[in-house]
Residue, then its C-alpha position, 0 to 999 in steps of 0.5 A: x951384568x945379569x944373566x937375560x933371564x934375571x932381567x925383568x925389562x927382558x922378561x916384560x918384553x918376551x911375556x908381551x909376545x909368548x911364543x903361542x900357536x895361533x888359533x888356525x895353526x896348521x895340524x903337525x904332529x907334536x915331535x915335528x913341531x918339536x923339531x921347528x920350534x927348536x930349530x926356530x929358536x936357534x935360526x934366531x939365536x945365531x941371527x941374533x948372535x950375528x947382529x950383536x956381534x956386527x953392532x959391537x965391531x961398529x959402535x966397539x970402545x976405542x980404549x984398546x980392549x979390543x986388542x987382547x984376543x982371550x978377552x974379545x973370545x969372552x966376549x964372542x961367548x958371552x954374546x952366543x950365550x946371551x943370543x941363545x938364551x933369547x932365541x929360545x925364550x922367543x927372541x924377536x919373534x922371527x922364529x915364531x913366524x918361521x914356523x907358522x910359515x913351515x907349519x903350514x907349507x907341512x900341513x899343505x904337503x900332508x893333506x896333498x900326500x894323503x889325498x892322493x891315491x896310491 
């Protein structure tokens, strides 16, 4: 199996939806928005760690491979590895939208906290 950055299906996938700001985006500064598009993409990795993982318990082989611990710990790493690796190239895009929603409920609280006199 190639690595999820190797795969032109996954990249053709992740290049139609870029993870991008949009045109109203709410104004934070730079090492804030930093910091939620970091913790966006790892939310969505471990969501999406969660998901691969709950689907491999249910649609799993029955050949008896699930039975040895080292190699079902393999796996486990493997599915984090994969997951945060899709996260931050822009996942799903459920890290975008938890942004766009942050970004502007901090802008609001800004323009709130510096109109109000002191």
């Amino acid at each position: 199996m190639s690595p999820v950055q190797s795969s032109s299906f996954v990249q053709s996938l992740l290049s139609a939806h870029p993870p991008s700001k949009s045109a109203g985006a709410a104004k934070i500064d730079p090492l804030t928005d930093h910091k939620l598009q970091k913790a966006a993409a790892e939310f969505e990795g471990q969501l999406l760690s969660a998901l691969w993982k709950s689907m491999k318990t249910s649609f799993g082989d029955a050949d008896g491979d699930s039975d040895d611990p080292a190699g079902q710990t393999l796996q486990d790493y493997g599915i984090d590895a994969m997951s945060q690796a899709v996260g931050k190239a822009g996942g799903l895009g459920i890290g975008r939208l938890i942004v766009k929603q942050l970004e502007t409920k901090i802008a609001r609280s800004q323009n709130e906290n510096s109109s109000k006199p002191r």
